[in-house]
C-alpha positions as CSV (number, residue, x, y, z in Angstrom):
1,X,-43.3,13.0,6.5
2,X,-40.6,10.7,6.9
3,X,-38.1,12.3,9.6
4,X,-35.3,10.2,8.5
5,X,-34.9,11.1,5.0
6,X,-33.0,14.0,4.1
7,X,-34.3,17.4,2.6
8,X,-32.8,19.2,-0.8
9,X,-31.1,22.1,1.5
10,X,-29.5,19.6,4.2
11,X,-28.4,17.2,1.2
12,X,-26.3,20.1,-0.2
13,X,-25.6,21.0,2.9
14,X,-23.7,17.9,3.6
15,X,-21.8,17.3,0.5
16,X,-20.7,21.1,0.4
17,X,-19.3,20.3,4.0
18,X,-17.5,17.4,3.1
19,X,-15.4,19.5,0.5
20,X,-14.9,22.0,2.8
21,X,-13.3,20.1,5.2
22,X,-10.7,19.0,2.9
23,X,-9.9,22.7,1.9
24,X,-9.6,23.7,5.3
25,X,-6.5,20.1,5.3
26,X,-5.0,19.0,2.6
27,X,-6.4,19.7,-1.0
28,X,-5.6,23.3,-1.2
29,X,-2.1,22.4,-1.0
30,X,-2.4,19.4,-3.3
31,X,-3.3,21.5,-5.9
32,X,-1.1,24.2,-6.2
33,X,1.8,21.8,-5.8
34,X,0.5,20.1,-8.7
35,X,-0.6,23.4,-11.1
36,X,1.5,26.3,-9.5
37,X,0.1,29.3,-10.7
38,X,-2.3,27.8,-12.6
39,X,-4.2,26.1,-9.9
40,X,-7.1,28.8,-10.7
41,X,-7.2,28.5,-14.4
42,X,-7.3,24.6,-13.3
43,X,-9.7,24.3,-11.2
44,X,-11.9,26.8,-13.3
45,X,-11.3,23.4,-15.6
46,X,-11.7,20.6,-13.8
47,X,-14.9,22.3,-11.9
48,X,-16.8,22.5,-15.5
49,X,-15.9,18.5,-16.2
50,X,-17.2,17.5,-12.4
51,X,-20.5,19.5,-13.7
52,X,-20.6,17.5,-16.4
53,X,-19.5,14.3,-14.6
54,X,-22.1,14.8,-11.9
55,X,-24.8,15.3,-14.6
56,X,-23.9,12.0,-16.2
57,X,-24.1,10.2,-12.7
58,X,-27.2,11.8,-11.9
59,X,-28.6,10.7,-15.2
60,X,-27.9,7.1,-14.4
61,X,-29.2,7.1,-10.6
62,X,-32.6,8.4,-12.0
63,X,-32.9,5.2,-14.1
64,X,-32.9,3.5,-11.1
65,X,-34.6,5.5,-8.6
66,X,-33.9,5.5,-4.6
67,X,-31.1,3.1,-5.5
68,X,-27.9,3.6,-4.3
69,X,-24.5,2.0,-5.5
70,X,-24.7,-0.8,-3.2
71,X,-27.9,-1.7,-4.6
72,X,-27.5,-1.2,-8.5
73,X,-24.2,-3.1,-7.7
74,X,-26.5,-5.9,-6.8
75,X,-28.6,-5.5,-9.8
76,X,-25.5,-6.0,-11.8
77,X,-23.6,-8.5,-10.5
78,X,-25.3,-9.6,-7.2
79,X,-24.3,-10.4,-3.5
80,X,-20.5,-10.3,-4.6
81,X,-20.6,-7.4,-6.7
82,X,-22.3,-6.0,-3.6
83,X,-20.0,-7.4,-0.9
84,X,-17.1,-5.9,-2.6
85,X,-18.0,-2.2,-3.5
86,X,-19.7,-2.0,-0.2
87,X,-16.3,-3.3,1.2
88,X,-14.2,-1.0,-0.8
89,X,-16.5,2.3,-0.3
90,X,-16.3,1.8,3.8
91,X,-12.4,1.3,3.6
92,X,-11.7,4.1,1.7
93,X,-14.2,6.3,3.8
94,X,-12.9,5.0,7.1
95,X,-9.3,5.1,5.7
96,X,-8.9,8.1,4.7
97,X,-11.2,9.9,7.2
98,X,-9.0,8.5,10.0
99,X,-5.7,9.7,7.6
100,X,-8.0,13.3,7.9
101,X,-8.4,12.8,11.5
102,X,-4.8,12.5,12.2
103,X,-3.6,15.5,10.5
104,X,-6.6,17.7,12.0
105,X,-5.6,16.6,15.6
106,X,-2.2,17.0,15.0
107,X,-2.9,20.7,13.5
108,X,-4.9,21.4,17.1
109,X,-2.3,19.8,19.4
110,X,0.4,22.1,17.4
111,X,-1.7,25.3,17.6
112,X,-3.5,25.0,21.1
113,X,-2.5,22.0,22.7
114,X,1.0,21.4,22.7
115,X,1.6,19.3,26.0
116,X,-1.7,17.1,25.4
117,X,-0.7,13.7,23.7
118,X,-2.6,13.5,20.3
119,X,-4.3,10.2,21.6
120,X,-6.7,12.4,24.1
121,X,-7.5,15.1,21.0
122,X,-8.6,12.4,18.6
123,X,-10.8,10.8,21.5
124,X,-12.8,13.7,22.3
125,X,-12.7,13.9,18.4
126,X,-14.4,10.7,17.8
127,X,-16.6,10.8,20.8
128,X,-18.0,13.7,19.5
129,X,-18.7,12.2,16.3
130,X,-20.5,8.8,17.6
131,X,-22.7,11.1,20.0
132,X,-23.6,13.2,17.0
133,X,-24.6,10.2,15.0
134,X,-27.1,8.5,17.6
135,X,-28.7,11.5,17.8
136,X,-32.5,10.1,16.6
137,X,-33.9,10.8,13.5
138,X,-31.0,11.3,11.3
139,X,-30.8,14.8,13.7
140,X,-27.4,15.0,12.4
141,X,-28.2,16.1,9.2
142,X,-30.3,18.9,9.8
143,X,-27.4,20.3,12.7
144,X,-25.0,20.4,9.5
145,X,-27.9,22.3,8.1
146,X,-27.6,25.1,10.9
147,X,-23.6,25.0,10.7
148,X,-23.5,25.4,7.2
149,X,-24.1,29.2,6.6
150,X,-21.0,29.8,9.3
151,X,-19.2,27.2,6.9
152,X,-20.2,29.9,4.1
153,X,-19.5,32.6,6.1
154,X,-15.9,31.8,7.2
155,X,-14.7,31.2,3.5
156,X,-16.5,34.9,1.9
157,X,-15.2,36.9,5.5
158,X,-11.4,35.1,5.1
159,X,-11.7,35.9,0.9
160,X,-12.5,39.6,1.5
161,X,-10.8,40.2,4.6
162,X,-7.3,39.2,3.1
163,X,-7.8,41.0,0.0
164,X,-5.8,44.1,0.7
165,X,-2.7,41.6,0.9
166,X,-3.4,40.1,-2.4
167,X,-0.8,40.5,-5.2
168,X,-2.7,39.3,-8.0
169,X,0.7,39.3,-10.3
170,X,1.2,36.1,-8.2
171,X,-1.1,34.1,-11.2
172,X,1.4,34.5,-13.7
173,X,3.0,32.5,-15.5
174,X,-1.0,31.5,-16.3
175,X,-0.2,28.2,-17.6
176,X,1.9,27.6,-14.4
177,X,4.4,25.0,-15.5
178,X,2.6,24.3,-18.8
179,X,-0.3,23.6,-21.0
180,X,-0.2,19.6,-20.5
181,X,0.8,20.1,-16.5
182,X,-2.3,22.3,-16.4
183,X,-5.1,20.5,-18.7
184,X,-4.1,16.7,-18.7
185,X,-2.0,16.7,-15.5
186,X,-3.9,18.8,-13.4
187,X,-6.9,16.6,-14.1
188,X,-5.6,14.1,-10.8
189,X,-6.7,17.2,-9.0
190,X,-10.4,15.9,-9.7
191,X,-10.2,14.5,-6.5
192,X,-11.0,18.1,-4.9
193,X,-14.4,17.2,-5.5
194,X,-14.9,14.4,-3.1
195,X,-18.6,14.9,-2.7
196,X,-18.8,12.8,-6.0
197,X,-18.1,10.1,-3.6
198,X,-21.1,10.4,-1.2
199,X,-23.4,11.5,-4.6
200,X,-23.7,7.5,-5.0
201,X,-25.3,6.8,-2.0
202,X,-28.1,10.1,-1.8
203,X,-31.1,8.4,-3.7
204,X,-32.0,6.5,-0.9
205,X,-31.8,8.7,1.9
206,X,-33.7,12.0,0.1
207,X,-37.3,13.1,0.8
208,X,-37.2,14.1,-2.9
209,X,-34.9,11.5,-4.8
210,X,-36.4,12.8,-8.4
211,X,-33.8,16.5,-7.8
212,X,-31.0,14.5,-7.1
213,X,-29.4,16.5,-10.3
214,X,-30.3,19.7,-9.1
215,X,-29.3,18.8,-5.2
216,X,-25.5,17.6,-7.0
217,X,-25.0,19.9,-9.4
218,X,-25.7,22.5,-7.0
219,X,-23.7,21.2,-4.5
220,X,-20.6,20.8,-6.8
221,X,-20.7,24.4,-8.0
222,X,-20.4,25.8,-4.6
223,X,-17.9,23.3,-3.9
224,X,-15.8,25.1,-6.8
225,X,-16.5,28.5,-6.1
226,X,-15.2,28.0,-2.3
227,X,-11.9,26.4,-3.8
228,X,-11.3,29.0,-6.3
229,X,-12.1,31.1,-3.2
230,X,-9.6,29.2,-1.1
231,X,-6.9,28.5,-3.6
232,X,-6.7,32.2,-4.1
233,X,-6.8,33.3,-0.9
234,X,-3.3,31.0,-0.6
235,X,-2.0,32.0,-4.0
236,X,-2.3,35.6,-3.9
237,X,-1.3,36.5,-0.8
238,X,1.9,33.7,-0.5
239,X,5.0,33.4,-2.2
240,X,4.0,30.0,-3.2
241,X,2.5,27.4,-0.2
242,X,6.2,27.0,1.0
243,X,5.9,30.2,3.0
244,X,2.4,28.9,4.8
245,X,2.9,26.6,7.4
246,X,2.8,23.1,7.2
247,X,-0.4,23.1,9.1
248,X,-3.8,23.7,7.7
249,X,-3.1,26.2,4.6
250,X,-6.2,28.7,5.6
251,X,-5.2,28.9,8.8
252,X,-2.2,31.1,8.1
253,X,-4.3,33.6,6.1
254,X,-6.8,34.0,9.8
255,X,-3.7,35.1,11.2
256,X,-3.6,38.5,9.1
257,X,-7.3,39.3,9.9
258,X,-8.0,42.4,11.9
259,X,-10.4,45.1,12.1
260,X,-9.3,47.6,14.4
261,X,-8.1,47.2,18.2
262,X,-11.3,44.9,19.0
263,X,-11.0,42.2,16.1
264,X,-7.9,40.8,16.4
265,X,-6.7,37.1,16.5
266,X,-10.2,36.1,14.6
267,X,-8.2,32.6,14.7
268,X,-10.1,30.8,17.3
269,X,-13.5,31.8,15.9
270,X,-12.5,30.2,12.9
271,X,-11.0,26.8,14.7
272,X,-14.3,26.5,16.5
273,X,-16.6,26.5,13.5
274,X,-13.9,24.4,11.8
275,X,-13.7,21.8,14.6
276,X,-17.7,21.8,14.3
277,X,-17.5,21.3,10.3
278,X,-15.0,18.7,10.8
279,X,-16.8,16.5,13.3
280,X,-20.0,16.7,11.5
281,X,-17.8,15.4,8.0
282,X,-17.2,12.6,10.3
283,X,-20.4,12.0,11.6
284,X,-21.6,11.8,7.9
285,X,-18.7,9.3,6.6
286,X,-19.6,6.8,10.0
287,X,-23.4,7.4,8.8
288,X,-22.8,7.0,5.3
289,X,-20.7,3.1,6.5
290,X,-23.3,2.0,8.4
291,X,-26.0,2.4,6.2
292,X,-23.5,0.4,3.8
293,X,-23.1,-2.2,6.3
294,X,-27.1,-2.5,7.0
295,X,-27.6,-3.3,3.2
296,X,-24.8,-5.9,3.0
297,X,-26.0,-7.7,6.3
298,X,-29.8,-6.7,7.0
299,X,-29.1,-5.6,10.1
300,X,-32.4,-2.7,10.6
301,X,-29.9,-1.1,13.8
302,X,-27.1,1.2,13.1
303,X,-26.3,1.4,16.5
304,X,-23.2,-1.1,16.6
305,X,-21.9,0.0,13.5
306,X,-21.6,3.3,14.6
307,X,-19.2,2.5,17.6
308,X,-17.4,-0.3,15.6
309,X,-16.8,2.4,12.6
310,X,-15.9,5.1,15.3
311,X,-13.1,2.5,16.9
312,X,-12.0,1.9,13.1
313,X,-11.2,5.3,12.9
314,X,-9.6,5.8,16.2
315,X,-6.9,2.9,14.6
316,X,-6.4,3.9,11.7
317,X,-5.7,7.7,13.3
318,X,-3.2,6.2,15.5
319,X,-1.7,4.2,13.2
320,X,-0.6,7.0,11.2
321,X,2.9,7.8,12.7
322,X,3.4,11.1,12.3
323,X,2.5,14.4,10.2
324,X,4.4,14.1,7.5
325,X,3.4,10.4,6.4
326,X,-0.5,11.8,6.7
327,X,-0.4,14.1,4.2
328,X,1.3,11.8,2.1
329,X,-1.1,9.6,2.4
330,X,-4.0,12.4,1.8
331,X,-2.1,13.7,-1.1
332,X,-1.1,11.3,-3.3
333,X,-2.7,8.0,-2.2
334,X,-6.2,9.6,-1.7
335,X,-6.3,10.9,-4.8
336,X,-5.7,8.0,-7.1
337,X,-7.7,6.0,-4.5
338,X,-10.5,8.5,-6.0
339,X,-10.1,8.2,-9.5
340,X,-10.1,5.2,-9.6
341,X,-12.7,3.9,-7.3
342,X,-15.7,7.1,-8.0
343,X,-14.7,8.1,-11.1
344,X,-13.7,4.6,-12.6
345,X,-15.1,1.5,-10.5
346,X,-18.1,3.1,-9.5
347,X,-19.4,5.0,-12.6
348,X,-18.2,1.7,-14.9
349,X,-21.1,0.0,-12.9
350,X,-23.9,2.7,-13.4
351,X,-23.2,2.2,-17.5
352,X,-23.2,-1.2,-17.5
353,X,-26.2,-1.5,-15.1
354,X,-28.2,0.9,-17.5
355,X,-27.2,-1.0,-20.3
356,X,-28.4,-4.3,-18.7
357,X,-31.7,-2.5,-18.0
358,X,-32.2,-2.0,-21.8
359,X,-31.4,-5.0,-22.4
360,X,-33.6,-6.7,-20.2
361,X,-36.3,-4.0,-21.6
362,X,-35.8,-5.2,-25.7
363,X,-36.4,-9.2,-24.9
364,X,-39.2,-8.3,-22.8
């Protein structure tokens, strides 16, 4: 048995974390500024078409199994077609993971760690992550494994927890600001399901690359039920986001958990397993690069990649000037960044590698 290959349970392991992480930041927010009261109703929609959207991917991986993007890329088009959505895939995963970075630190420096210059919380951060990732034998994977039923756990016991705060009136108008704003609109909020991202790259790195569907598919469908979780959680028991703070959305929902005179102030149980989930999504995006990075220069060690990647992120954290321009970034930028790199660039390729496949297949 290969011990660097990843089983089905750690595979959705890992992509479910990497959507949780951006529902504990930024894309609970992002969606109900966009939907309103109809961010349920929307992502009810939009969850059905990534289904169907991760179907269709799978469907076109299988025809060319244990590739991954980078290689099919190379199929297509070769070394330059591979250079450049190699290129693109570890700036927008280093990018916009060190965007993430910024706004977690900040949240913790704001919460817990006011007089400690950001700087020293994104270090420990990022030193962290490189550790985790030369653990050997891809050990990494199977620790987000073990963390992921606290992951689970967090969103059901904040969900039920809260409910006897809910107002459930708070859905209505249903349609939020519209039909259109809801159905065509709200479709930008596609970028919720950023696991589609990392789906590209699976084949290779699976024990079993033949229930890459099933692995997906299943991994997308919890990724919706924890933001309709998530969402709802904010919807229901807020007057709109405005009256959450401008930190991580969830956390201001912790704050009203109690159970008596001996559970009270559940808040740093959750910031642990969130600090946990969050360097383990960063683990998996350095991973992720410099296994990109091998392919494009047949390097077999990861190791310098790894600390390269990791100092990437540290600049692109600090180059972020403050909060506010973060989650601008994260919320607008990232998400046309997504459409149309995964859901355009990246899916365009898969078709037209298929179809070059048959091609090859009639004149043979």
């Amino acid at each position: 048995m290969d011990n660097t290959k990843i089983g089905n349970r750690e595979a959705i392991a890992l992509l479910v974390t990497i959507t949780f992480n951006h529902i504990i930041l930024n894309i609970t927010k992002t969606i109900i500024d966009t939907t309103a009261s109809a961010s349920l109703l929307n992502l009810l929609y939009i969850g059905i078409i990534a289904i169907i959207f991760t179907c269709m991917i799978c469907y076109f991986l299988n025809k060319f199994p244990t590739f991954d993007i980078i290689d099919i890329s190379n199929y297509l088009g070769g070394n330059v077609l591979k250079w450049f959505i190699g290129l693109l895939y570890i700036a927008y995963f280093i990018f916009f993971s060190g965007i993430l970075l910024h706004m977690f630190a900040s949240c913790l420096q704001i919460i817990y760690y006011p007089l400690t210059k950001l700087i020293y919380i994104v270090l420990i951060l990022i030193i962290g992550t490189i550790v985790a990732c030369n653990m050997k034998h891809n050990s990494i994977y199977r620790s987000i494994a073990i963390i992921f039923p606290f992951i689970v756990a967090s969103i059901l016991f904040l969900f039920f927890s809260d409910m006897r705060f809910f107002k459930v009136e708070k859905i209505y108008p249903i349609f939020g600001e519209g039909i259109f704003n809801t159905f065509v609109t709200g479709l930008v909020n596609m970028f919720a399901f950023q696991a589609l991202a990392y789906i590209y790259f699976l084949p290779p790195k699976l024990k079993e690359p033949d229930k890459i569907k099933k692995i997906s598919v299943t991994s997308i469908i919890l990724s919706c039920i924890f933001l309709i979780l998530s969402v709802a959680t904010i919807i229901f028991m807020f007057n709109g986001y405005v009256e959450t703070d401008e930190l991580m959305p969830l956390y201001s929902a912790v704050k009203y958990i109690e159970f008596g005179s001996f559970f009270q102030k559940m808040d740093s149980l959750f910031l642990l397993i969130w600090i946990i989930s969050f360097v383990s999504y960063l683990s998996i995006t350095i991973k992720f690069c410099s296994g990109i990075m091998q392919k494009l220069t047949n390097i077999a060690n990861d190791y310098l990649f790894t600390f390269l990647f990791g100092i990437a992120l540290l600049i692109v954290s600090i180059w972020i000037k403050n909060y506010t321009f973060s989650t601008y970034f994260a919320g607008i930028v990232y998400k046309y960044a997504f459409i149309i790199l995964v859901i355009g660039i990246s899916f365009i390729i898969l078709l037209l590698s298929t179809i070059k496949q048959k091609v090859r297949k009639w004149f043979k």
